[in-house]
C-alpha positions as CSV (number, residue, x, y, z in Angstrom):
1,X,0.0,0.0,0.0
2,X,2.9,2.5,0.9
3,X,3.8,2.2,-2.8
4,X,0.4,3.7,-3.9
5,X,0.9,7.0,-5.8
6,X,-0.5,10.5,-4.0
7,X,-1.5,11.9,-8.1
8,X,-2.4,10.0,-10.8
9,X,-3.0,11.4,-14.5
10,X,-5.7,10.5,-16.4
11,X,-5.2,10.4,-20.3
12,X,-9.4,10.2,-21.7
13,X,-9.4,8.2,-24.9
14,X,-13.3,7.8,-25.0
15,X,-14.3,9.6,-28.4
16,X,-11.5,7.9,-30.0
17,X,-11.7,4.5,-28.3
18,X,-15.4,4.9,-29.0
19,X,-16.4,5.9,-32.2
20,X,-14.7,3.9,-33.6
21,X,-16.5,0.5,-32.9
22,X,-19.9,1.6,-32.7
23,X,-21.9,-0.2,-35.4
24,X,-24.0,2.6,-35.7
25,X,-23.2,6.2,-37.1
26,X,-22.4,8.8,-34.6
27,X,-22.7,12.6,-36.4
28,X,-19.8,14.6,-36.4
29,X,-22.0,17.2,-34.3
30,X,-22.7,14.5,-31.6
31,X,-18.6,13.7,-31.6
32,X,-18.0,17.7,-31.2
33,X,-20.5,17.7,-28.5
34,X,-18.8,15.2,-26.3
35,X,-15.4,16.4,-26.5
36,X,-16.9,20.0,-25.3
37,X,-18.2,18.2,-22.3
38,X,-15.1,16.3,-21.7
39,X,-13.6,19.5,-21.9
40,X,-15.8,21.1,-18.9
41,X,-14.4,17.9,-16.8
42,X,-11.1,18.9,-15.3
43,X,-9.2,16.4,-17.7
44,X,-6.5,17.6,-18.8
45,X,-5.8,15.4,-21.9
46,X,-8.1,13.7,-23.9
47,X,-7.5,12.0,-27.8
48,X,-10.0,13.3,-30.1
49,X,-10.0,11.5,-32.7
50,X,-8.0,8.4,-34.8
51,X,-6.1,9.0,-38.1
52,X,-6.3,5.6,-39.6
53,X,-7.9,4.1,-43.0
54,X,-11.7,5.3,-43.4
55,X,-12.6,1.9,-45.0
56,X,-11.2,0.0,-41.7
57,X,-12.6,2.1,-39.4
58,X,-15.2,4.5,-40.8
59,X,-16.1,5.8,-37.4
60,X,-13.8,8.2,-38.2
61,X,-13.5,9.0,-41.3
62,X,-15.0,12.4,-40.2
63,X,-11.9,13.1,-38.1
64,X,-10.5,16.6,-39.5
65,X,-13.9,17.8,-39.3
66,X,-14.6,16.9,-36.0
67,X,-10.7,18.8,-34.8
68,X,-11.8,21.6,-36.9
69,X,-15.2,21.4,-35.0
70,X,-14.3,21.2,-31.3
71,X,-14.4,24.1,-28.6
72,X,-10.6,24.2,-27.3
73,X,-10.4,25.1,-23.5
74,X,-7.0,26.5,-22.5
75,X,-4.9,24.0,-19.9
76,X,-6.9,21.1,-22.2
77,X,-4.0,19.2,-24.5
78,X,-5.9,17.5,-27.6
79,X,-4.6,14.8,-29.3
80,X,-4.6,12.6,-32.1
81,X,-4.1,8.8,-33.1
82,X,-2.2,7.5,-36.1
83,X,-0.9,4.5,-37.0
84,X,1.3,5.0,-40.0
85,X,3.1,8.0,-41.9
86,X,-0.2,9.1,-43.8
87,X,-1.9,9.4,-40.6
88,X,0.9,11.7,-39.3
89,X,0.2,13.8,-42.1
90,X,-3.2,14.2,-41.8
91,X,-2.3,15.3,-38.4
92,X,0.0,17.6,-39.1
93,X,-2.6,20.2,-41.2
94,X,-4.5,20.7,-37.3
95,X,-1.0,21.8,-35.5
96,X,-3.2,24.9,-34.7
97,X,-5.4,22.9,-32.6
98,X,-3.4,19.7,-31.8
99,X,-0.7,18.7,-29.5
100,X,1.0,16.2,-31.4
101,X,2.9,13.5,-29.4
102,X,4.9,10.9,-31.1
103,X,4.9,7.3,-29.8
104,X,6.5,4.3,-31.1
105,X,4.2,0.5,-30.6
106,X,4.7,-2.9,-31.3
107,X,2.3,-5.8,-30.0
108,X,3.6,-8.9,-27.8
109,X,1.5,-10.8,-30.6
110,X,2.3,-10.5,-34.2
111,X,-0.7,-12.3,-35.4
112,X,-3.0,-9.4,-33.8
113,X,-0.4,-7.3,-35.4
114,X,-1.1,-8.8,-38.8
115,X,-5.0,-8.0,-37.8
116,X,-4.4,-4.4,-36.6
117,X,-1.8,-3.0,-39.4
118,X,-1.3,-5.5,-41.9
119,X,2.6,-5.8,-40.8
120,X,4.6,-8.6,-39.2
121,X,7.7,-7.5,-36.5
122,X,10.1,-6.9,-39.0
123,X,8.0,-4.6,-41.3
124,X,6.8,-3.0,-38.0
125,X,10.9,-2.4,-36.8
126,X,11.6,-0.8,-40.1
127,X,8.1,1.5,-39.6
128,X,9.0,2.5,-36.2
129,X,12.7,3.6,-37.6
130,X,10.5,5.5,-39.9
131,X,8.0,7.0,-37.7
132,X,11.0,8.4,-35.6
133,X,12.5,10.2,-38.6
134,X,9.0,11.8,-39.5
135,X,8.8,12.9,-36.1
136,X,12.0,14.3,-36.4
137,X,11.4,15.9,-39.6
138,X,8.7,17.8,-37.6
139,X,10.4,18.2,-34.2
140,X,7.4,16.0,-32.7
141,X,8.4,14.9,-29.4
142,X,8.8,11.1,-29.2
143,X,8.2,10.0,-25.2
144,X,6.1,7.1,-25.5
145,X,6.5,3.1,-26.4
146,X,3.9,0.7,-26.4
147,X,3.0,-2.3,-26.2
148,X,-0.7,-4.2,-27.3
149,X,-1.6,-7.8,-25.9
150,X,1.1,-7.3,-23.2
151,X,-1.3,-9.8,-21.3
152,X,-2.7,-12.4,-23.7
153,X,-4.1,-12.7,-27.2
154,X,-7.4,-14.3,-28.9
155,X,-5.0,-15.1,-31.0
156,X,-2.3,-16.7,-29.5
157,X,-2.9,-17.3,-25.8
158,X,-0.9,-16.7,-22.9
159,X,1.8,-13.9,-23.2
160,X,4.2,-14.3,-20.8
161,X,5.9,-10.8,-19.0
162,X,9.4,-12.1,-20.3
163,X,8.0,-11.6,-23.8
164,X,6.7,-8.5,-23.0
165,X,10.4,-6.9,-21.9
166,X,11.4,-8.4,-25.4
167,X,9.2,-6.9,-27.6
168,X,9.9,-3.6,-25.7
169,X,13.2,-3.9,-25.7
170,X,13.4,-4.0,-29.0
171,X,11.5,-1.0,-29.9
172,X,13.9,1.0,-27.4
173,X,16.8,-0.2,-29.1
174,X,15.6,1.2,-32.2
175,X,14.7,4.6,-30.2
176,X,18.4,4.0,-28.6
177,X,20.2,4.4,-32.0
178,X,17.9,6.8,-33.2
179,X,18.8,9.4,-30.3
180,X,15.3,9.5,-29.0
181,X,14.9,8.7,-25.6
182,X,12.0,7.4,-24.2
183,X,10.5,8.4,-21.3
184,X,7.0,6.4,-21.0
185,X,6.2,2.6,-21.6
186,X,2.5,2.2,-22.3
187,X,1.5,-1.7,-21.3
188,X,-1.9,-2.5,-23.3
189,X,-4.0,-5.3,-22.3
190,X,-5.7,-5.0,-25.7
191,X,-8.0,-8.2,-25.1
192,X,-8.9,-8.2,-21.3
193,X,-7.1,-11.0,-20.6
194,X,-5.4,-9.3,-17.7
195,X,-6.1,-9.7,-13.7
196,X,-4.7,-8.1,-10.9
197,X,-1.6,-11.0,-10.9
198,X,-0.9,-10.9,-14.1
199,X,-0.7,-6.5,-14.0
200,X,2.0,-7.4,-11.2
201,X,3.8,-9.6,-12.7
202,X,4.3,-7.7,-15.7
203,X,4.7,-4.2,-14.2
204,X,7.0,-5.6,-12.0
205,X,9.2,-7.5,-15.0
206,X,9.5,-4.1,-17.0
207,X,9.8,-1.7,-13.8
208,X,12.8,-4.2,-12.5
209,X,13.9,-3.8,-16.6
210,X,14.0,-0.2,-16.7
211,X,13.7,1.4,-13.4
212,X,13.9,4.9,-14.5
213,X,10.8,4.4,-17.1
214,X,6.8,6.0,-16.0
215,X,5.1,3.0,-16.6
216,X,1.6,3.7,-18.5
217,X,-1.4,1.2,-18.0
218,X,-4.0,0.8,-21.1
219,X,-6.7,-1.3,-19.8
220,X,-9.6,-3.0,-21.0
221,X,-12.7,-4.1,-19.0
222,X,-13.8,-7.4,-21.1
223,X,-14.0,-9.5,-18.4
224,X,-15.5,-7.0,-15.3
225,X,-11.3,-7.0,-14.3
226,X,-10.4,-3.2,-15.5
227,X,-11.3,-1.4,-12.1
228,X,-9.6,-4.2,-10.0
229,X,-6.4,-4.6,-12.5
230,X,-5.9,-0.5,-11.9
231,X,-5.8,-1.0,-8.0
232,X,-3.3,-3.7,-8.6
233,X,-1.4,-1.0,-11.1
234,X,-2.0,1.9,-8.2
235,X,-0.8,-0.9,-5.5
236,X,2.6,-1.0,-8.0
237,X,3.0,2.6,-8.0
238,X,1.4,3.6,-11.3
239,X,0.2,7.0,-11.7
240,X,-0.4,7.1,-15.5
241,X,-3.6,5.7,-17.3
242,X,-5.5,5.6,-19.9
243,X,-9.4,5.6,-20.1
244,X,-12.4,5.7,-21.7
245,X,-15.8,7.7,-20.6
246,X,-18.6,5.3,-19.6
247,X,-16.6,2.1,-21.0
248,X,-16.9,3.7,-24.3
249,X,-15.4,1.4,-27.2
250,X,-13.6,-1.5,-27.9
251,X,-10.9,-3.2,-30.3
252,X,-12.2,-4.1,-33.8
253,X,-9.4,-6.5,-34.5
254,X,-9.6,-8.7,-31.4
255,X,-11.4,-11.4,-32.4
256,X,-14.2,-10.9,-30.0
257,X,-17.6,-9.9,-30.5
258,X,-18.5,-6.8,-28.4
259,X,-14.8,-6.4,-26.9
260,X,-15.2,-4.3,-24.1
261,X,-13.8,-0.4,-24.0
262,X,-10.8,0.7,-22.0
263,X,-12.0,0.9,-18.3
264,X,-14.5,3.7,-17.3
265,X,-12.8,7.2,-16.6
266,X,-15.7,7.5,-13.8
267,X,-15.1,4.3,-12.4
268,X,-10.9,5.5,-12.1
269,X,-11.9,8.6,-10.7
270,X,-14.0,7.3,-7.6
271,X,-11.6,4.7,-6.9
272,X,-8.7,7.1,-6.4
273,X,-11.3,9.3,-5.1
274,X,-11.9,6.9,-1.9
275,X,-7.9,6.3,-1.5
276,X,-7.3,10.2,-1.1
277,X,-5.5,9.9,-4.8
278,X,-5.6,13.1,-6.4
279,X,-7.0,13.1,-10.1
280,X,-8.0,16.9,-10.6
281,X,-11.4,15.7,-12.0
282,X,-15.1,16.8,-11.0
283,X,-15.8,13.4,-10.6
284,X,-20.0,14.5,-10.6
285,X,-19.3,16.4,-14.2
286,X,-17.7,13.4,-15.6
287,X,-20.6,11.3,-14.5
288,X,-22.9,13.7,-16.3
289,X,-21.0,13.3,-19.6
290,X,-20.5,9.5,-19.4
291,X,-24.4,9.6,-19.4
292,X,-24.1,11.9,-22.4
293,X,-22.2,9.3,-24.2
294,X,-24.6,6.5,-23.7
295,X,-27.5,9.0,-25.0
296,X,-25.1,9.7,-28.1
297,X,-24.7,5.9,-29.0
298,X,-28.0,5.2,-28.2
299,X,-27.3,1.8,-26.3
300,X,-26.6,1.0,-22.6
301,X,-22.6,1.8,-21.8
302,X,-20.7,-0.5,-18.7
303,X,-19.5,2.7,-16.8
304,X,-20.9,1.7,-12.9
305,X,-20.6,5.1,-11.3
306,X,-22.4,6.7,-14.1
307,X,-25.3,4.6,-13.1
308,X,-25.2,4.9,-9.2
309,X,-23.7,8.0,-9.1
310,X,-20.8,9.3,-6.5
311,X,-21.2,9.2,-2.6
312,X,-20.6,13.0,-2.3
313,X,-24.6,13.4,-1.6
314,X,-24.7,11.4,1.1
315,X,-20.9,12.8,2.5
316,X,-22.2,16.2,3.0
317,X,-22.4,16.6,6.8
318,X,-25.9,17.6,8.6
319,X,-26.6,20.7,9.7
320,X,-26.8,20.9,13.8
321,X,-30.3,21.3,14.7
């Protein structure tokens, strides 16, 4: 417990992470309209929308209309996803209302690699060289590596945390002769395999690898484990995750119908909440907009606190008579 960070950051990745898995379409007005409430939360970062190939994921193939759409509040850093050196570019025509910041991935499995980019690991070694000389080309910071089905795979089954440090460590060796240090390793458990052993196993196998790395936890609530498997990352010391608003979204190349959304900003935010964990969110705002999000898909969303709401209510203390 003494381990248990005092802050934690929240990165939101809910209108990304969302829309683009919903079956249904979701206007570009409705998109705009939850990022402007996301906005109004006390998040400080939050990925707007996803770069990729409009005839794999069409949810967004609205994206630079939704970034030139959105109401930008100052001390709010906006960010985008891409997955390859078109997407950068794409990117790169919004640097008026865009942070961009450069990452480097690669997956534990390269079969759910072959799903998700169409590469194998040595195609993907030779794009990550790549990527970092873009970035370079347009002094886009690169901090972040990461890792997808650091936990197990539809795929291929059990991944085991040794495995994990390998596929990294490759990745940072490329960074390594690149000049690019990295500063933040992103562990993905892309397919909810993950429970609270398994986070400690492998958070523990790359903090023992590099010690002076922030460790990053991107988790997904498929099987009910994603507010548990963040205690066991806060129990470990991390104080860096990523999330999605009510449970929005899910991984269309997983293999698994209805693959659950990264775990529920709300649900983060009252668990660090009850720990005396600073998040600087209004955790009664963000319940408010996770309940917009399920009105803007139009389906029932997995977020818990959204539906029973936080305790502050019933914390206020009664007036003397």
């Amino acid at each position: 417990m003494s381990d248990m960070p005092t802050k934690v950051d929240i990165q939101e990745e809910g209108p990304r992470e969302g829309f683009q898995i919903e079956p249904g379409p979701i206007s570009t007005e409705r998109k705009i309209e939850l990022i402007d409430a996301l906005s109004e939360t006390g998040l400080q970062k939050i990925q707007v929308a996803s770069f990729v190939n409009p005839k794999r994921v069409p949810g967004w193939a609205d994206a630079d209309d939704v970034i030139r759409g959105f109401k930008a509040k100052e001390g709010v850093v906006y960010h985008a996803l891409w997955l390859n050196e078109k997407g950068i570019e794409r990117a790169m025509q919004h640097s008026d209302r865009l942070t961009h910041m450069g990452s480097i991935s690669t997956t534990a499995s390269e079969t759910f690699m072959k799903h998700n980019t169409n590469r194998g690991f040595e195609i993907n070694r030779e794009v990550q060289r790549g990527q970092i000389k873009l970035y370079k080309k347009y002094d886009i910071p690169v901090r972040r590596a990461s890792i997808m089905t650091a936990f197990g795979c539809n795929f291929e089954g059990e991944i085991a945390p040794q495995l994990v440090v390998d596929r990294l460590k490759e990745i940072l060796d490329i960074a390594d002769e690149e000049g690019t240090p990295i500063e933040i390793l992103s562990i993905a458990d892309t397919m909810g395999w993950a429970a609270p052993n398994g986070i400690k196993q492998v958070v523990g196998k790359v903090r023992e690898t590099w010690p002076d790395k922030r460790i990053c936890l991107h988790l997904h609530d498929t099987r009910g484990m994603g507010v548990a498997n963040v205690y066991a990352g806060l129990e470990m010391g991390v104080d860096l995750f990523d999330s999605s608003v009510a449970g929005l979204g899910g991984c269309p190349f997983a293999a698994l119908k209805g693959a659950a959304g990264n775990v529920c900003t709300e649900d983060i935010v009252f668990l660090c909440n009850e720990h005396g964990i600073e998040t600087g969110i209004d955790l009664d705002a963000l319940i408010e907009v996770a309940r917009l999000a399920e009105d803007i898909v139009g389906h029932p969303l997995p977020g818990s606190i959204m539906h029973a709401g936080s305790l502050s209510q019933y914390k206020v203390p009664q007036a003397a008579e």
